[in-house]
C-alpha positions as a Markdown table, in Angstrom:
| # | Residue | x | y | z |
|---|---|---|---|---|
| 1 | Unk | -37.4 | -53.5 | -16.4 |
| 2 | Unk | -34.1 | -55.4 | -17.0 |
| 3 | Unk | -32.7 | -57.4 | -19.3 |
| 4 | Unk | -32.1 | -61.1 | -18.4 |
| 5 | Unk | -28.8 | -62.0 | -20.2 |
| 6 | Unk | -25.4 | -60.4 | -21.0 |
| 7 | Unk | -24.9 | -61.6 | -23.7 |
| 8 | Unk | -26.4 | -64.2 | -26.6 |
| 9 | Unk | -24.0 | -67.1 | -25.6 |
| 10 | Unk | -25.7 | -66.5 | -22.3 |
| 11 | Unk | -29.3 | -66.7 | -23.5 |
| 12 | Unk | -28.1 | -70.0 | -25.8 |
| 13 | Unk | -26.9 | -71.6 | -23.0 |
| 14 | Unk | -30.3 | -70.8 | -21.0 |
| 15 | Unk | -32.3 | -71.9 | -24.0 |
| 16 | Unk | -30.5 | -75.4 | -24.7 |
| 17 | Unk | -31.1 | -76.2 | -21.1 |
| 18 | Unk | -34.9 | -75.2 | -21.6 |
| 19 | Unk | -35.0 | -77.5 | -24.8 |
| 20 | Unk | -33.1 | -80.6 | -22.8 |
| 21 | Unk | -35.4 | -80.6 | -19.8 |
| 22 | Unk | -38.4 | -80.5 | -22.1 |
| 23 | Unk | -37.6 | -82.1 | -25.5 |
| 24 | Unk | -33.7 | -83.5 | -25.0 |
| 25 | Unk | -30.8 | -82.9 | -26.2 |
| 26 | Unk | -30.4 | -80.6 | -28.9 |
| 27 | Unk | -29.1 | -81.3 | -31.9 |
| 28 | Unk | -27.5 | -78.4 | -34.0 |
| 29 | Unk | -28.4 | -75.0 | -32.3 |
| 30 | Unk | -28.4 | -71.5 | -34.6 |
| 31 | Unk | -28.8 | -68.1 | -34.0 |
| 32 | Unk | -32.4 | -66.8 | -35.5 |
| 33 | Unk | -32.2 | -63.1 | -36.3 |
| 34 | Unk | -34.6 | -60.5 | -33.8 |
| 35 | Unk | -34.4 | -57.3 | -32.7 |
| 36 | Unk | -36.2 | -57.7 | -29.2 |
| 37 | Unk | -35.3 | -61.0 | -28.1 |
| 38 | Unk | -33.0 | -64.5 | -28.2 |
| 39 | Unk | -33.9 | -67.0 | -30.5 |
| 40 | Unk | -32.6 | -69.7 | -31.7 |
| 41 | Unk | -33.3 | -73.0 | -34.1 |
| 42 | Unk | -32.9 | -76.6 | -32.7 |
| 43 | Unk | -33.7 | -79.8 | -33.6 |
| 44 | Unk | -34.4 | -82.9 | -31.6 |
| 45 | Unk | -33.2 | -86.0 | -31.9 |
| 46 | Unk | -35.5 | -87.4 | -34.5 |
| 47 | Unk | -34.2 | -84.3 | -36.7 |
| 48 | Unk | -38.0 | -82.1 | -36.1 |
| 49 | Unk | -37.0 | -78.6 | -35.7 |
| 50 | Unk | -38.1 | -75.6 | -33.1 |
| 51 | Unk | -37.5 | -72.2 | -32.3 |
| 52 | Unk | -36.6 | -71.6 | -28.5 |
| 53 | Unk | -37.3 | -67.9 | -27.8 |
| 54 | Unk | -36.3 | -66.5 | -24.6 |
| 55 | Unk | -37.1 | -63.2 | -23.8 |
| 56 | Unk | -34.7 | -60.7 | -23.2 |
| 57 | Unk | -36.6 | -58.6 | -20.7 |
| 58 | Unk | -38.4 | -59.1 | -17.1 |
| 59 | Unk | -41.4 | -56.2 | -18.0 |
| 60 | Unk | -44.2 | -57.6 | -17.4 |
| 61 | Unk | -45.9 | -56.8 | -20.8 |
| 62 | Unk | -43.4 | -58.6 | -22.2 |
| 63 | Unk | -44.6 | -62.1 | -23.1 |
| 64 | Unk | -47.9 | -61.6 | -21.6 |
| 65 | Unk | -50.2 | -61.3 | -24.7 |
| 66 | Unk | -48.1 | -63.8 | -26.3 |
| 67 | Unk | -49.6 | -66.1 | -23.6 |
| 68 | Unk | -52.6 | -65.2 | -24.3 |
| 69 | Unk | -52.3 | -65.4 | -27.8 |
| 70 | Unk | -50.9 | -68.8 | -28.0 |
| 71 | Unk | -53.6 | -70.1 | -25.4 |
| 72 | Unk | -56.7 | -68.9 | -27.2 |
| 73 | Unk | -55.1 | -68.9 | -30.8 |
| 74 | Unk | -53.8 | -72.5 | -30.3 |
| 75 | Unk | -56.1 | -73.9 | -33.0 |
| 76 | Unk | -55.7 | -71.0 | -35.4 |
| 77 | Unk | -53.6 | -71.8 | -38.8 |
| 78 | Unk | -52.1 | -68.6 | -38.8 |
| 79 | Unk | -50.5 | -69.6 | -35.3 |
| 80 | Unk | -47.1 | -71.8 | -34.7 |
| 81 | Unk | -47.7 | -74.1 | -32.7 |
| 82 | Unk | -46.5 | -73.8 | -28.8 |
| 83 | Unk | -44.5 | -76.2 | -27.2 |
| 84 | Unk | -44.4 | -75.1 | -24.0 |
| 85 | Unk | -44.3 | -71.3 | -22.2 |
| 86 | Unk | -42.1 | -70.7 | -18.9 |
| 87 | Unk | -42.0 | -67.7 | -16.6 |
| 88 | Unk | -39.1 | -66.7 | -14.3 |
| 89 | Unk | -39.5 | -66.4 | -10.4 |
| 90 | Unk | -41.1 | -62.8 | -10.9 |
| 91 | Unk | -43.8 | -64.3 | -12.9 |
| 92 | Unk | -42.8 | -62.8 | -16.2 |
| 93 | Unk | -42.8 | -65.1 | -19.3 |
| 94 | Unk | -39.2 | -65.9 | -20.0 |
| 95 | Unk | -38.9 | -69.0 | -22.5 |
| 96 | Unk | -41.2 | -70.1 | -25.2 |
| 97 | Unk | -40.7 | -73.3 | -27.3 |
| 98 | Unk | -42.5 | -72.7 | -30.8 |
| 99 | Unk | -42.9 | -74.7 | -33.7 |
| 100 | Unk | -39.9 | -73.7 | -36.8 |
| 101 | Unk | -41.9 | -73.5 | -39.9 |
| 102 | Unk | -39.1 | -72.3 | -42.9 |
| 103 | Unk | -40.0 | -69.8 | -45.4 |
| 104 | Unk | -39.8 | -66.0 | -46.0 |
| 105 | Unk | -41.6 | -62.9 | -44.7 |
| 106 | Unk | -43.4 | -60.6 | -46.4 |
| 107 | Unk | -41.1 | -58.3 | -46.5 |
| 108 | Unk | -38.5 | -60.4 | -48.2 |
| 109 | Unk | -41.4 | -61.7 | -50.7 |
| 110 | Unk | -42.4 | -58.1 | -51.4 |
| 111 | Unk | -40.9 | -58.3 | -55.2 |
| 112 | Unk | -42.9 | -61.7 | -55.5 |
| 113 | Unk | -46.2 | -60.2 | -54.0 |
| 114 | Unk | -46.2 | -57.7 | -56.7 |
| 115 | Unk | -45.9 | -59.8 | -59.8 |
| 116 | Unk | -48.4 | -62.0 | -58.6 |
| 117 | Unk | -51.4 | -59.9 | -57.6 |
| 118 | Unk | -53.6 | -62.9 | -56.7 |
| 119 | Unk | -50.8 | -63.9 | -53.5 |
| 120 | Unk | -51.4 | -60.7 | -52.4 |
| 121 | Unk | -54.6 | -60.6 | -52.5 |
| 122 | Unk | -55.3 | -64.0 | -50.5 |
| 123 | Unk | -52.2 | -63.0 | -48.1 |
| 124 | Unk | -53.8 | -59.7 | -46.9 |
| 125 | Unk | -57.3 | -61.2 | -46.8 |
| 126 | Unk | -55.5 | -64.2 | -44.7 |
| 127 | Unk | -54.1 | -61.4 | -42.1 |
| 128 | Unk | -57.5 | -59.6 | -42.1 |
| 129 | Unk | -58.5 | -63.1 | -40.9 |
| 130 | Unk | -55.8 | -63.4 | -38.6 |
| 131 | Unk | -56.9 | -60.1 | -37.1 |
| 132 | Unk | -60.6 | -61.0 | -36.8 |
| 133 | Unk | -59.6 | -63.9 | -35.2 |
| 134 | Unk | -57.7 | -62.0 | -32.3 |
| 135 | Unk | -60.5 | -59.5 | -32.2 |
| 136 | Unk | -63.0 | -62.6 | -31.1 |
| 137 | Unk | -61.2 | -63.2 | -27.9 |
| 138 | Unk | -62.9 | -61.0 | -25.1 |
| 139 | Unk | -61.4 | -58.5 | -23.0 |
| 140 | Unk | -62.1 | -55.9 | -20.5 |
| 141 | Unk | -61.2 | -52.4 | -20.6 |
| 142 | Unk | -58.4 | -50.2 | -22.9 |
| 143 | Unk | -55.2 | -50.2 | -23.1 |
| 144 | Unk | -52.0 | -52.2 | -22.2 |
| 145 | Unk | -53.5 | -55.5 | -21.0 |
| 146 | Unk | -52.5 | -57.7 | -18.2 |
| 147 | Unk | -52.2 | -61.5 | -17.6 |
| 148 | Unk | -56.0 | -61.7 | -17.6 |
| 149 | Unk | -57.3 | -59.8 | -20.5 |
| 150 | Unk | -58.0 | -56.6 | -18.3 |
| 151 | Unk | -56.7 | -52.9 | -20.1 |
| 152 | Unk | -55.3 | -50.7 | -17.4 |
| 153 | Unk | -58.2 | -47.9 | -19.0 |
| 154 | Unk | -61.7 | -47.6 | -18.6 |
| 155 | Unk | -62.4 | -45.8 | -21.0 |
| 156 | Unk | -61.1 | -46.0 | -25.3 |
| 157 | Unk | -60.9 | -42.0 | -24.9 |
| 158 | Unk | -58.6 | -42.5 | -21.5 |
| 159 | Unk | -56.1 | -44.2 | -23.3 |
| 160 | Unk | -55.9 | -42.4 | -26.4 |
| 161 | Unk | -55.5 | -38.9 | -23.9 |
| 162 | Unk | -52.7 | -41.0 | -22.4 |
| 163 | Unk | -51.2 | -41.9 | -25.7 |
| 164 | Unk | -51.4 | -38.8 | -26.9 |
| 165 | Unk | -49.7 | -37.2 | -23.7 |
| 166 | Unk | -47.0 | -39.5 | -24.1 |
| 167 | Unk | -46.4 | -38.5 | -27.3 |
| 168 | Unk | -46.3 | -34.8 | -27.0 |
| 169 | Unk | -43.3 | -35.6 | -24.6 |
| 170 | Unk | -41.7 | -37.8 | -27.2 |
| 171 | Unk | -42.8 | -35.1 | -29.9 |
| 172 | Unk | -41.0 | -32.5 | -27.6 |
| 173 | Unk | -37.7 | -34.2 | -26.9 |
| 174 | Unk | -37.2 | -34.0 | -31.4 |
| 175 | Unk | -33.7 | -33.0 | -32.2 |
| 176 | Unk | -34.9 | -32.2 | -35.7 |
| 177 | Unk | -36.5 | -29.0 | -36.2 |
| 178 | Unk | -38.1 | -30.1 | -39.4 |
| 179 | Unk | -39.0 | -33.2 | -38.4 |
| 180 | Unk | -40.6 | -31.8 | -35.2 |
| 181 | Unk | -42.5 | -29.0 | -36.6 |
| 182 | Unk | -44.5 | -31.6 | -38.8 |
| 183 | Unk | -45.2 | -33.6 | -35.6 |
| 184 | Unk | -46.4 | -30.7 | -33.5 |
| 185 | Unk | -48.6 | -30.3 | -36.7 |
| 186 | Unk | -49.6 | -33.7 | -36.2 |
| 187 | Unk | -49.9 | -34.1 | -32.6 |
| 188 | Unk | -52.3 | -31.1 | -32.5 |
| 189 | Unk | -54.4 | -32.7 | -35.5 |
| 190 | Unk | -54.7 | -36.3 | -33.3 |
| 191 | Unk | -56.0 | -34.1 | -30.6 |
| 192 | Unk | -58.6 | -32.6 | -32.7 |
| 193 | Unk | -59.8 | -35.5 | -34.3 |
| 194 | Unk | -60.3 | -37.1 | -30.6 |
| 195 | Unk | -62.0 | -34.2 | -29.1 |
| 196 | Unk | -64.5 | -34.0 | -32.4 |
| 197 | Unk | -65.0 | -37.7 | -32.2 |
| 198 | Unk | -65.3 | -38.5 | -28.8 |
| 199 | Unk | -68.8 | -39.5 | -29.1 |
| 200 | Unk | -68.4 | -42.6 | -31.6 |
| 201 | Unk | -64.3 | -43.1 | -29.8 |
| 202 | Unk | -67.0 | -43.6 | -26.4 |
| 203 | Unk | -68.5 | -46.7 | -28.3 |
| 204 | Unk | -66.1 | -48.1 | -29.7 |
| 205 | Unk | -66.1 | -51.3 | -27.9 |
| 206 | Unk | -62.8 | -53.3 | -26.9 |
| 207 | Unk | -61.2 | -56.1 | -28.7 |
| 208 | Unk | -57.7 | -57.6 | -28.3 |
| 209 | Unk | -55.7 | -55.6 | -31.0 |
| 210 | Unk | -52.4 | -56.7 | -32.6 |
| 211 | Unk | -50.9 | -53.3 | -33.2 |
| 212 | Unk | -47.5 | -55.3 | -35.2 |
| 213 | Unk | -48.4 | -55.7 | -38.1 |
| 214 | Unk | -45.3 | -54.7 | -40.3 |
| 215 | Unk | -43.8 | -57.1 | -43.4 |
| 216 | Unk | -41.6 | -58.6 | -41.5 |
| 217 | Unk | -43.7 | -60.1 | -38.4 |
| 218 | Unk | -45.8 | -62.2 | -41.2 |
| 219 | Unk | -44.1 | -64.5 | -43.1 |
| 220 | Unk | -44.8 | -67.0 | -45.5 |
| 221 | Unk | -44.2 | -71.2 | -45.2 |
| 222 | Unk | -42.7 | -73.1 | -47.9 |
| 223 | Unk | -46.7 | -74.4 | -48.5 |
| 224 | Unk | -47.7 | -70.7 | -49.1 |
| 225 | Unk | -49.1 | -70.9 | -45.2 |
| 226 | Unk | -49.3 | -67.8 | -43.5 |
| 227 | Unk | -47.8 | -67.2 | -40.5 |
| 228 | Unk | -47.9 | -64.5 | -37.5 |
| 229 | Unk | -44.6 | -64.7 | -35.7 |
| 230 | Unk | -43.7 | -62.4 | -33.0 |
| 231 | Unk | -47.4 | -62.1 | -31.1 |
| 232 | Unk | -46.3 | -60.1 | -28.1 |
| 233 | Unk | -47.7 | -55.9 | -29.1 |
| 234 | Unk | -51.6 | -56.3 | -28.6 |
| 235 | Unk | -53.8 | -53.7 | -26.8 |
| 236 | Unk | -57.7 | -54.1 | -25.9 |
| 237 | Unk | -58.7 | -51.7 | -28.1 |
| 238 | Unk | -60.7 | -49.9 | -31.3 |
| 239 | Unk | -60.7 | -53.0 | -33.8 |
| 240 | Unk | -60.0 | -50.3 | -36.2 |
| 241 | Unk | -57.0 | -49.5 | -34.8 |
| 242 | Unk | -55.9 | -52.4 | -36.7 |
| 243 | Unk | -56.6 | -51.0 | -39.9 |
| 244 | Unk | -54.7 | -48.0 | -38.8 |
| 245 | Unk | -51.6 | -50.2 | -38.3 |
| 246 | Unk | -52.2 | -51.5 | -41.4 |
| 247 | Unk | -52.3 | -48.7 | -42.9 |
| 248 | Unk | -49.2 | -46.7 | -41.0 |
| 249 | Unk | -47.0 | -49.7 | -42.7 |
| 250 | Unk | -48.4 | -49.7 | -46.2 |
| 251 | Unk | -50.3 | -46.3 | -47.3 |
| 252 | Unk | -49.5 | -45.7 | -51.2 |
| 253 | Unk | -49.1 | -48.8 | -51.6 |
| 254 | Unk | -51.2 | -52.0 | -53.0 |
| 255 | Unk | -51.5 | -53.3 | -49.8 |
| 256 | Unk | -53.3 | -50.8 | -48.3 |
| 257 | Unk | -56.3 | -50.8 | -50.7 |
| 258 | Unk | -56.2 | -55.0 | -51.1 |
| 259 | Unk | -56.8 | -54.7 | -47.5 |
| 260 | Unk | -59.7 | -52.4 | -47.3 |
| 261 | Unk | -61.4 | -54.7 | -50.1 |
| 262 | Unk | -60.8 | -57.4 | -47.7 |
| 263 | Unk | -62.0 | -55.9 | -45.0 |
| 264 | Unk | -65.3 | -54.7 | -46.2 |
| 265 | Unk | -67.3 | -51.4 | -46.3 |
| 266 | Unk | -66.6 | -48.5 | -43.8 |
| 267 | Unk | -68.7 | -45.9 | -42.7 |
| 268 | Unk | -67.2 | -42.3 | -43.3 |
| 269 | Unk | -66.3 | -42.0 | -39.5 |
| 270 | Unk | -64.9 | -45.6 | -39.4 |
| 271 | Unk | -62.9 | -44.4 | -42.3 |
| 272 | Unk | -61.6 | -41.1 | -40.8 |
| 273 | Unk | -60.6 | -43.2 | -37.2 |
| 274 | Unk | -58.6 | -45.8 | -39.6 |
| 275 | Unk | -56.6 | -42.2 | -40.7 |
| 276 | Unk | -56.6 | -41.1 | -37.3 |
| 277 | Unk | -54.7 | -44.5 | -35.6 |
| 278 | Unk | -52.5 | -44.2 | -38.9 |
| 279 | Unk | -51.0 | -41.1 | -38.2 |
| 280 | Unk | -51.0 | -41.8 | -35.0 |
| 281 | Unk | -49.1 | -44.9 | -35.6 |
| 282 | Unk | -46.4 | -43.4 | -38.0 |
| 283 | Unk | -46.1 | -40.6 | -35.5 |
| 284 | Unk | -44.7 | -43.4 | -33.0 |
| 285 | Unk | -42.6 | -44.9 | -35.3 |
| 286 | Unk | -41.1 | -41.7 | -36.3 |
| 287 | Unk | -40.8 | -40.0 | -32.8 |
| 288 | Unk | -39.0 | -43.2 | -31.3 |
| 289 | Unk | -36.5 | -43.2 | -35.1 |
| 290 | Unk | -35.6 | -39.9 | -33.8 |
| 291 | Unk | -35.3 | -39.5 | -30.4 |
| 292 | Unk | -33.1 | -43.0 | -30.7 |
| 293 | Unk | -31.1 | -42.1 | -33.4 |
| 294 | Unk | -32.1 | -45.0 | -35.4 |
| 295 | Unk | -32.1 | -43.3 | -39.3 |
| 296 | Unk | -32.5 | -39.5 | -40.9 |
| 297 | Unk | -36.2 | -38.7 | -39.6 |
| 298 | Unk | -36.7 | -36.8 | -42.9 |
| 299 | Unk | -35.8 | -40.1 | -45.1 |
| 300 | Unk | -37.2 | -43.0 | -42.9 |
| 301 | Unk | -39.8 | -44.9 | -44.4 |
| 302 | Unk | -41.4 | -47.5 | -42.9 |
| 303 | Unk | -40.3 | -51.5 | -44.2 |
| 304 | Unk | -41.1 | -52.2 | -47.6 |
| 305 | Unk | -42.8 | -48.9 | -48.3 |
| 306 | Unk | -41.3 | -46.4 | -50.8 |
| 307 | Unk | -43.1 | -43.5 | -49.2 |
| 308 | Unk | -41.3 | -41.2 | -46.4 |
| 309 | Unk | -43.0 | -41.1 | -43.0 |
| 310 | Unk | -43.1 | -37.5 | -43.4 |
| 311 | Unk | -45.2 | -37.6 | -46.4 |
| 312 | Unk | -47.6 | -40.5 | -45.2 |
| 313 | Unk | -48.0 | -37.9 | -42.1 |
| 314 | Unk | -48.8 | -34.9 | -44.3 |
| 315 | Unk | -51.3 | -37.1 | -46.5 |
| 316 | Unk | -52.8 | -38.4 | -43.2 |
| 317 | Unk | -53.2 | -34.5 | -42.1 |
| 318 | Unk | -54.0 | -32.8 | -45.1 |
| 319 | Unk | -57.0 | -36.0 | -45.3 |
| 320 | Unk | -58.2 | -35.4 | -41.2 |
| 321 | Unk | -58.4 | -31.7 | -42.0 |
| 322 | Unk | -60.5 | -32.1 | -44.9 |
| 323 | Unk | -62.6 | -34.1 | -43.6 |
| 324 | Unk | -62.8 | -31.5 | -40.3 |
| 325 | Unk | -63.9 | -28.8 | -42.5 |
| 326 | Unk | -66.7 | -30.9 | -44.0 |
């Protein structure tokens, strides 16, 4: 993996000449904030507005499911529109022009989602749509997928033993004592649960997954429109893995239970997975804080959650235990 450009003048320059050979000159370029890639907000000469993304890495994963997503999503409302995808020499997707659509993300509307209880409660049943949608595109095997919906797993089992291998390394290379003695606890109750459940984790057929699904990857258009916006992390996996996300990003919050309503009943072992990919999931987030040096482990939280990880990760053990013992 490498990245593409030195610097963001670099990737402007590269994304301006994208936009003129496909739309025309560009009138009036700005910088659009990301932490993964370039992009940048231009209008054409008629004064209609885009965002050129170009991506900042030659990975193959990177870009693929957006590909995906964009071809089989291309009708969906919760989907910009696409203007045009481009891949480099390698193969790799390298520019995409998408449609601009101005508002704020959920994250940033957080204070307005919780005066008004009704927005919230048709935004997260609009994402739970969102995610039902992705789920209805087929796919074939587990795991990180490829260019043609194929996991690199045969198994959901085989790539949760290779997740959680990974992350015993991650768990392992902790600075933190603290921090890494509640993730060994952790680590050792994700292995438990997937050696008790390996049965039902067997069946659990595969579906393609958005595992991104923090406040500030939704946001909401000037007409109250929902949009996804970065559509790159999927996996073919558990569709309750998605509920897991979910719920890594808002346990103890309102969120969280406005989207199980949404969602619809679960069976008590449907329940305990949705526990089981949320710990999972903070454990990711909070391995990767640490061993990057991104925040204080014992403080992070994750965005527009007042809850520590470390407490959503005891609440998620103390719940997988209990429900062990029963």
């Amino acid at each position: 993996m490498a990245l593409r450009f030195s610097s963001t003048h670099d990737a402007q320059a590269y994304a301006e000449g994208v936009f003129r050979s496909r739309l025309g000159q560009p009138q009036g370029t700005s910088v659009l904030p990301n932490s993964r890639n370039f992009l940048f907000r231009m209008e054409d000469c008629q004064g209609r507005a885009y965002v050129v993304k170009v991506y900042a890495q030659t990975s193959e994963l990177i870009g693929n499911c957006e590909q995906v997503a964009y071809t089989h999503l291309k009708a969906n409302r919760f989907v910009r529109k696409c203007w045009g995808m481009g891949c480099d020499q390698s193969g790799t997707p390298a520019w995409a022009i998408l449609e601009y659509v101005p508002g704020v993300t959920l994250l940033d509307a957080m204070d307005r989602l919780r005066v008004h209880c009704e927005l919230e409660r048709r935004v997260v049943a609009e994402i739970v749509h969102f995610i039902r949608d992705c789920a209805a595109i087929p796919v074939q095997g587990y795991g990180d997928i490829d260019a043609q919906l194929r996991g690199q797993h045969a198994t959901w089992p085989d790539f949760l033993d290779h997740h959680l291998e990974r992350l015993d390394q991650s768990v392992r290379k902790a600075g933190n004592a603290a921090v890494c003695a509640q993730m060994q606890q952790g680590l050792e109750c994700l292995q438990r649960f997937r050696l008790g459940a390996a049965e039902f984790l067997h069946a659990r057929l595969p579906a393609f997954v958005p595992v991104d699904l923090n406040m500030s990857n939704f946001l909401i258009g000037a007409d109250d429109r929902l949009v996804a916006l970065d559509l790159e992390n999927f996996l073919a996996a558990d569709p309750l893995l998605a509920l897991g996300e979910w719920a890594g990003h808002t346990f103890g919050t309102s969120r969280y239970g406005t989207f199980l309503q949404a969602w619809g009943t679960l069976e008590s072992l449907e329940q305990a997975c949705v526990r089981f990919y949320a710990l999972l999931c903070n454990m990711d987030v909070l391995t990767y804080i640490v061993n990057n040096h991104v925040a204080d482990g014992t403080q992070a939280r994750p965005w527009g959650n007042p809850h520590r990880f470390s407490d959503l990760i005891g609440q998620h053990i103390e719940w997988l235990e209990a429900h062990d013992e029963r």
